[in-house]
C-alpha positions in Angstrom: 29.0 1.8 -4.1 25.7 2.8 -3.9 23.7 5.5 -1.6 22.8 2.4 0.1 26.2 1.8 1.3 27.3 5.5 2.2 27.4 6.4 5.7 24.1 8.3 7.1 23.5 12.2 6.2 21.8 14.5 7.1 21.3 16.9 3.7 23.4 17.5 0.6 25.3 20.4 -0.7 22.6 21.6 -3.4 19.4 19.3 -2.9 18.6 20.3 -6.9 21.8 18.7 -8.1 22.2 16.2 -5.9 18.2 14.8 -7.1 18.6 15.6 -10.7 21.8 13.3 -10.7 19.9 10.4 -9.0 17.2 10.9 -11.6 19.3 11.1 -14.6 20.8 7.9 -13.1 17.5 6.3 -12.6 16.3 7.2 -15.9 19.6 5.5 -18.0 18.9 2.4 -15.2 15.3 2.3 -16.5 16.1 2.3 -19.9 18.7 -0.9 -19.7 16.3 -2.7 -17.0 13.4 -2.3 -19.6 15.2 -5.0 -21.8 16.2 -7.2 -19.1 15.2 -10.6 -19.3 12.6 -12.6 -17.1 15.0 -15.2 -16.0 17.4 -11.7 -14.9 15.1 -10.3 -12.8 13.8 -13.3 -10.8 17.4 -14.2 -10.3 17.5 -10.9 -8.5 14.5 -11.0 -7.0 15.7 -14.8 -5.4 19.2 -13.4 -4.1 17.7 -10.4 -2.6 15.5 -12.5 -0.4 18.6 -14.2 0.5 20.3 -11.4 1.4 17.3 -10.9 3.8 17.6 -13.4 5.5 21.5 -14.0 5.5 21.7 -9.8 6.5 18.7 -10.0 9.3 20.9 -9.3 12.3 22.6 -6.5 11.2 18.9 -5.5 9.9 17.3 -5.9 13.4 20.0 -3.3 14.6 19.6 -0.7 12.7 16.1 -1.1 12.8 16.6 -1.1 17.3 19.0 2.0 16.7 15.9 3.5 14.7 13.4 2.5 17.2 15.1 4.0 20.5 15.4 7.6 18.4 11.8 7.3 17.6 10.7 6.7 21.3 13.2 9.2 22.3 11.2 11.9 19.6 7.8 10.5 21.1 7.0 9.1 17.3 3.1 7.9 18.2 2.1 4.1 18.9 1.0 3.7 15.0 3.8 4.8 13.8 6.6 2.9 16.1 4.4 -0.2 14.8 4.9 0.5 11.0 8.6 1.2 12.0 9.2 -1.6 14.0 11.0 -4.8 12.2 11.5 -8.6 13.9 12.7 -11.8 12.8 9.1 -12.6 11.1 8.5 -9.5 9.5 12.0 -9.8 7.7 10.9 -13.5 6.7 7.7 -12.2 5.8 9.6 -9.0 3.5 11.7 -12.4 1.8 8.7 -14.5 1.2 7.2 -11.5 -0.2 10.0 -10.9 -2.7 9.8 -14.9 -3.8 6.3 -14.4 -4.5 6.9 -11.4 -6.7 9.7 -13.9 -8.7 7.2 -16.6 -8.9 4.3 -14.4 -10.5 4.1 -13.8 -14.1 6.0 -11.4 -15.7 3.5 -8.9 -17.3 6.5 -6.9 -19.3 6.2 -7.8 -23.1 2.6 -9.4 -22.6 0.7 -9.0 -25.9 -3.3 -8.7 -25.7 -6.4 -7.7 -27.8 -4.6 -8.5 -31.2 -7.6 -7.8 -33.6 -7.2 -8.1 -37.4 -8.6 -5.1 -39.1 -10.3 -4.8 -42.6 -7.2 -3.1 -43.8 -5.3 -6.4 -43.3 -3.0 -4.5 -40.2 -3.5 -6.6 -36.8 -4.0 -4.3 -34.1 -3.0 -4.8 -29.9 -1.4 -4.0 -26.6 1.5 -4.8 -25.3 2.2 -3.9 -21.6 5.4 -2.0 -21.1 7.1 -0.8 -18.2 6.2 2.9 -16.6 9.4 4.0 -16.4 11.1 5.7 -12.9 8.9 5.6 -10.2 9.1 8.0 -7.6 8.1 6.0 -3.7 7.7 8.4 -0.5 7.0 6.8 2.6 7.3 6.9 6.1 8.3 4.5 8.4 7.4 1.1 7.4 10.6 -0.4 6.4 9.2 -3.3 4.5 8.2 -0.8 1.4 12.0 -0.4 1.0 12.0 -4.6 0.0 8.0 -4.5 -1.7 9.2 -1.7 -3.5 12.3 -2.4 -5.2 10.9 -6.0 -6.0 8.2 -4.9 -7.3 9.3 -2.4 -9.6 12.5 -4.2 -10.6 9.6 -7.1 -11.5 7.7 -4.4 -13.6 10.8 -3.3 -14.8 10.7 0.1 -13.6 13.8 1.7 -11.9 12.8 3.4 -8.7 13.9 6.6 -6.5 12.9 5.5 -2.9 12.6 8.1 -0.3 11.7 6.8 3.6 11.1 8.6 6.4 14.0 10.5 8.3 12.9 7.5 11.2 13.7 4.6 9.5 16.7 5.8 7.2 19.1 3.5 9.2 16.5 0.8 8.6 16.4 1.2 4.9 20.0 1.6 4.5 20.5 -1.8 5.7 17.6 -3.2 3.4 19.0 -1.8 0.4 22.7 -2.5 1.2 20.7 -6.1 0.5 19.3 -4.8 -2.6 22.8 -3.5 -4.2 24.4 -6.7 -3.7 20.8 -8.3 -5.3 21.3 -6.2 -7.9 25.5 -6.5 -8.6 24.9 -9.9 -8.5 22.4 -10.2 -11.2 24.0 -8.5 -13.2 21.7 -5.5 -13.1 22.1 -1.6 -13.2 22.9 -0.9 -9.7 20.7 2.7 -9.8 17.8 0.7 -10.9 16.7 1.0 -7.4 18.0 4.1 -5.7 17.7 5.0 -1.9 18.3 8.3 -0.6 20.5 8.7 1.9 19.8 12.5 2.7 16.4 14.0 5.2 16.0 17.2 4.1 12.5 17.4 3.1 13.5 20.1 0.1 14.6 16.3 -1.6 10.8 15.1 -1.9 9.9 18.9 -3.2 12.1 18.1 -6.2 11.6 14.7 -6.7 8.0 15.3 -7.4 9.0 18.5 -9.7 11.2 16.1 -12.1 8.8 14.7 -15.2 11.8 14.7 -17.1 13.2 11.8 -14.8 10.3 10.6 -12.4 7.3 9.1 -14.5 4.9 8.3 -11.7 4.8 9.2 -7.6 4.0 6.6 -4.9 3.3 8.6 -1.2 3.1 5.7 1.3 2.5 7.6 4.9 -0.6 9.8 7.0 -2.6 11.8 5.3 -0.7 15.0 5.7 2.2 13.6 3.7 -0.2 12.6 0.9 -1.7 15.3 0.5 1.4 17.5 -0.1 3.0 15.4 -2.0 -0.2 15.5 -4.2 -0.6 19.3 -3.9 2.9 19.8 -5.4 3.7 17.1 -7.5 4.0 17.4 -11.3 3.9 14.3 -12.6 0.9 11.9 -11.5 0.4 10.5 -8.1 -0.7 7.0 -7.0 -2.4 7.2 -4.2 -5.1 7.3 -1.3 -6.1 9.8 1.5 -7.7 8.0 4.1 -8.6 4.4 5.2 -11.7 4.9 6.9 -12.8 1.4 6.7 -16.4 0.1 7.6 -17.6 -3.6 8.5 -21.4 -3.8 8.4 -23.0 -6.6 10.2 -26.5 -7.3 8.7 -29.6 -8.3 10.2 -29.3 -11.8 8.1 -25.5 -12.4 9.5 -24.3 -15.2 11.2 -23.7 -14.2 14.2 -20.7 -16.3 14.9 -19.0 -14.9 11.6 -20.3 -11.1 12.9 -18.1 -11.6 15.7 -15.4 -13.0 14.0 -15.1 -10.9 11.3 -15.9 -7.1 13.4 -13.5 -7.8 16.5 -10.3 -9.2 13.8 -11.6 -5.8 11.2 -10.3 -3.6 14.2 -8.1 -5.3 17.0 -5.7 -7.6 14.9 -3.7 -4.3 14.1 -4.5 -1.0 14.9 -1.7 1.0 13.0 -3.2 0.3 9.2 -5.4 1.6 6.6 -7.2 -1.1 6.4 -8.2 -1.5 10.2 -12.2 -1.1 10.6 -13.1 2.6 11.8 -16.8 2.3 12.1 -18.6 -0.5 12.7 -22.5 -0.4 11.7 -25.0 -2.8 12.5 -28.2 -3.2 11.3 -31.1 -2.2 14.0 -32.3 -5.9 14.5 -29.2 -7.5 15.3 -27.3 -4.6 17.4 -29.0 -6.2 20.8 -27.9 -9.6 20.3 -24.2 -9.0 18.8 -22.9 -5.4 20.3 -23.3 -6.4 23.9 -20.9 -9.4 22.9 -18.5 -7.3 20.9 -18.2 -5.0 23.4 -17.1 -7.5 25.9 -14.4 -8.1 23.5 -13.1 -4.7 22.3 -13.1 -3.2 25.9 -11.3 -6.0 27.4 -8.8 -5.3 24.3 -8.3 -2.0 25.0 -10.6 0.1 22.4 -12.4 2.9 23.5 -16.0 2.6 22.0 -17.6 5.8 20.0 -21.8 5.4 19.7 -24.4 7.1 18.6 -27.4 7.2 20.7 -28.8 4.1 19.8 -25.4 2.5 19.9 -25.5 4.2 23.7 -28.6 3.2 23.9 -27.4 -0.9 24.4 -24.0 -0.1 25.4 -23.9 2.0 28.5 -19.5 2.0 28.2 -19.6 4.1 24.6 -19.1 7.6 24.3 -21.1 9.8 22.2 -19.6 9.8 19.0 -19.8 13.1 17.1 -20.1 13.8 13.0 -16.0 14.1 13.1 -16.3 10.5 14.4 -18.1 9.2 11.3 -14.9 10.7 9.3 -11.9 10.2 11.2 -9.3 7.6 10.8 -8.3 6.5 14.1 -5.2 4.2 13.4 -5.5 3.5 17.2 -7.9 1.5 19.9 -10.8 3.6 19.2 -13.9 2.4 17.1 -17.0 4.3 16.0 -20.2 2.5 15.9 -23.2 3.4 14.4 -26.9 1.4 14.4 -28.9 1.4 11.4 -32.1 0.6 9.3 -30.6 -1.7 7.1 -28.6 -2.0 4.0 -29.7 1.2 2.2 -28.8 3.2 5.2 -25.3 1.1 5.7 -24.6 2.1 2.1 -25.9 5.7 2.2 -23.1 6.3 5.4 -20.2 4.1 3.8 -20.2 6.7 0.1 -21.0 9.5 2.4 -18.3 8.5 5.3 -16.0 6.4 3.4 -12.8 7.4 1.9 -13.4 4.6 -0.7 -10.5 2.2 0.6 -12.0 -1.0 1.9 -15.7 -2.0 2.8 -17.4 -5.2 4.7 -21.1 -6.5 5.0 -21.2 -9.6 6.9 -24.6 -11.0 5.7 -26.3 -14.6 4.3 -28.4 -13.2 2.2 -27.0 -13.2 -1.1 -28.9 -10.3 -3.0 -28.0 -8.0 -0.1 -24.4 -9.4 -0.6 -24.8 -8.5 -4.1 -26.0 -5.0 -3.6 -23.3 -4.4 -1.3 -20.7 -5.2 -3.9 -22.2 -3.7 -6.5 -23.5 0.0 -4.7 -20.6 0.5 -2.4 -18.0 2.9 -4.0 -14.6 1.2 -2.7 -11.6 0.4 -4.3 -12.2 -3.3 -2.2 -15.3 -4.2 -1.3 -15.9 -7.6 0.9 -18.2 -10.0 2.2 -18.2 -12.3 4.8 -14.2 -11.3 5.3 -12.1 -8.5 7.7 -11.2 -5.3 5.9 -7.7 -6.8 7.0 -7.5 -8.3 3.9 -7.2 -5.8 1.2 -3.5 -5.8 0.9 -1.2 -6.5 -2.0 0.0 -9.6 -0.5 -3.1 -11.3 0.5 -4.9 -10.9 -2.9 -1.6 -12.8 -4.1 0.1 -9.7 -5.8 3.6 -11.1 -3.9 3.4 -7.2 -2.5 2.0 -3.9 -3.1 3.5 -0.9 -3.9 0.9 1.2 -2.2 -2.8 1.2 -2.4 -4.7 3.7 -5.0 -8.7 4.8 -4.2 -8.6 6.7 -7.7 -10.0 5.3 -10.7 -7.1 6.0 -13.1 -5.0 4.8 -13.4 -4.7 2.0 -11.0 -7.5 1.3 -8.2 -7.1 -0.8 -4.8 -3.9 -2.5 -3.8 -1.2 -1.8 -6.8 1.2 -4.8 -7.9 2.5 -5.9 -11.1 0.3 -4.6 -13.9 -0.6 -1.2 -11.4 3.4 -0.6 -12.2 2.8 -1.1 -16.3 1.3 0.3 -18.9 0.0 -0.3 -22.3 1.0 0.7 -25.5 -0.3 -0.2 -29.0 1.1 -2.3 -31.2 0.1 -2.8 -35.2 1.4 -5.9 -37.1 1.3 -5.1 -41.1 3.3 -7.0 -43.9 4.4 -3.9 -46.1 0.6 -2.2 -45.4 -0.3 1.6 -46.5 -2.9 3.3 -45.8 
């Protein structure tokens, strides 16, 4: 039986020996999933969405016991959103796991094969990472993306969740044992600890000798910790201070659409919209509209004084405005003088997550996408949509705003690696 299927706990006896067993265990899992065929995994991959779906009420109740102790500890609005399961979020965390089985298995994959002078032929092939290391908080759902995911990639992984959803998870990876035993797959491929005792994420980032890569999932403050202390490399991003800007050659119809669905469709994400600009010749015509809309949501509006200047509801928004990330009903907005100004506060503002001009001119469009340092950059489309599963990635294991080694949301290939390969037939140098 795995952790999975142990009662809750609080701590272990000795947090050192109690991680370094799951991470020798992970390691000997990763080294037998690495050889494990397609046809294994997606078998896998199919009965654990079953499972989903078959286990979904005893699911939804350890996800309502997990839910009433978060109310009861005042846990804020954003994060009792990420926490919270229902039927269709379970059928969504299945469908994701049957898109991860349907994509193409990137493990073996064999690329750039050049045929040198020397008569040696010379390429890549994409390998897995390893054991990866996943520490999140709340959001239940990672437990499924994750473990379908890396089993996918074939990685094993260590998954660590939040001390508020650990009844949540529990359930989700009894689901993924069963998955597993059924596929005949190591059962510590996918490993989820059972224990809250924060001194277990201390030395789960301290292992290199088990834990290849680290995944932080959670607020800012967890992120940067983790990245602070960790010893082997981090996948990651800070912030997700997201920007829609509506340009002076927008539709305005689209403007609408696209600004009011960036921040109200869900306020609890990274990629909600935290500062809306507008370009000066359009902000009479399309703020007084939006504003109509976002008050009678809910959202408290942030301006600067020209942004005050048409809407008499906003408050003054200060320079902490420009560069916080509300994940709540609030929304900074900000008039400008066109694109170069948009793109000079987006790299100066931005946390280089997700970016969105709403524009019909094409060679603005262009600039945008070319100029704007993001990890996703958009047009015509809500910052709502960078995420792994609607860029058709199945699921994402997190979202990384470095350049190295994986950028923007991270599926498949952001869980691989490549090695080289040389072909020869009896060839010295």
């Amino acid at each position: 039986m795995t952790s999975a299927a142990k009662p809750v706990r609080a701590k272990a006896d000795n947090i050192a020996d109690y991680m370094h067993e799951r991470g020798a265990k992970a390691r000997a899992a990763a080294r037998l999933l690495a050889r494990a065929d397609t046809g294994t995994k997606n078998a896998a991959l199919f009965a654990l969405a079953q499972a989903l779906l078959d286990d979904a009420e005893r699911i939804l109740e350890a996800n309502a016991q997990d839910m009433r102790e978060g109310r009861n500890a005042k846990l804020d609005a954003a994060l009792l959103d990420r926490l919270e399961l229902n039927p269709k979020r379970i059928e969504a965390m299945a469908d994701g796991v049957r898109q991860v089985a349907a994509l193409p298995d990137p493990i073996g994959e064999i690329s750039d094969m050049k045929l040198r002078p020397s008569g040696i032929q010379v390429g890549h092939m994409r390998v897995p990472l390893g054991v990866v290391g996943i520490i999140y908080e709340s959001r239940p759902n990672v437990t499924a993306d994750a473990a379908a995911l890396c089993l996918k990639s074939g990685n094993a992984a260590i998954l660590r969740g939040g001390s508020e959803a650990l009844r949540s998870n529990l359930a989700i990876g009894r689901c993924i044992e069963r998955a597993m035993i059924e596929a005949g797959l190591p059962k510590d491929a996918v490993q989820i600890l059972d224990i809250t005792d924060r001194r277990a994420v201390g030395e789960m980032v301290a292992m290199p000798q088990y834990v290849d890569v680290i995944i932080p999932r959670g607020g800012k403050g967890l992120v940067a910790a983790v990245s602070e202390s960790a010893r082997v490399p981090v996948i990651k991003h800070l912030d997700g201070i997201c920007h829609v800007y509506l340009d002076a050659d927008a539709d305005l119809e689209k403007a609408v659409a696209v600004a009011v669905n960036a921040k109200t469709q869900r306020y609890g994400t990274c990629n909600t919209m935290e500062t809306l600009l507008v370009d000066a010749p359009l902000a009479a015509r399309v703020l007084p509209t939006l504003a109509e809309i976002y008050v009678e949501a809910g959202v408290e509006l942030r301006g600067c004084e020209r942004t005050r200047g048409i809407l008499a509801e906003a408050k003054a928004a200060t320079e902490e405005d420009w560069r916080t990330e509300y994940l709540a009903p609030i929304l900074a907005i900000r008039v400008v003088d066109g694109l170069d100004a948009a793109i000079e506060h987006i790299n100066t503002y931005g946390s280089q997550h997700t970016d969105s001009i709403v524009t019909e001119n094409l060679s603005k469009a262009r600039r945008f996408l070319r100029e704007v340092d993001s990890s996703s950059v958009m047009v015509n489309a809500s910052t709502r949509f960078a995420d792994g599963y609607e860029y058709g990635l199945g699921a994402e294991i997190g979202i990384s705003t470095d350049k190295f080694h994986a950028r923007g949301p991270v599926g498949l290939e952001g869980l691989t690696s490549l090695k080289w390969i040389v072909l020869g037939d009896g060839s010295v140098r």
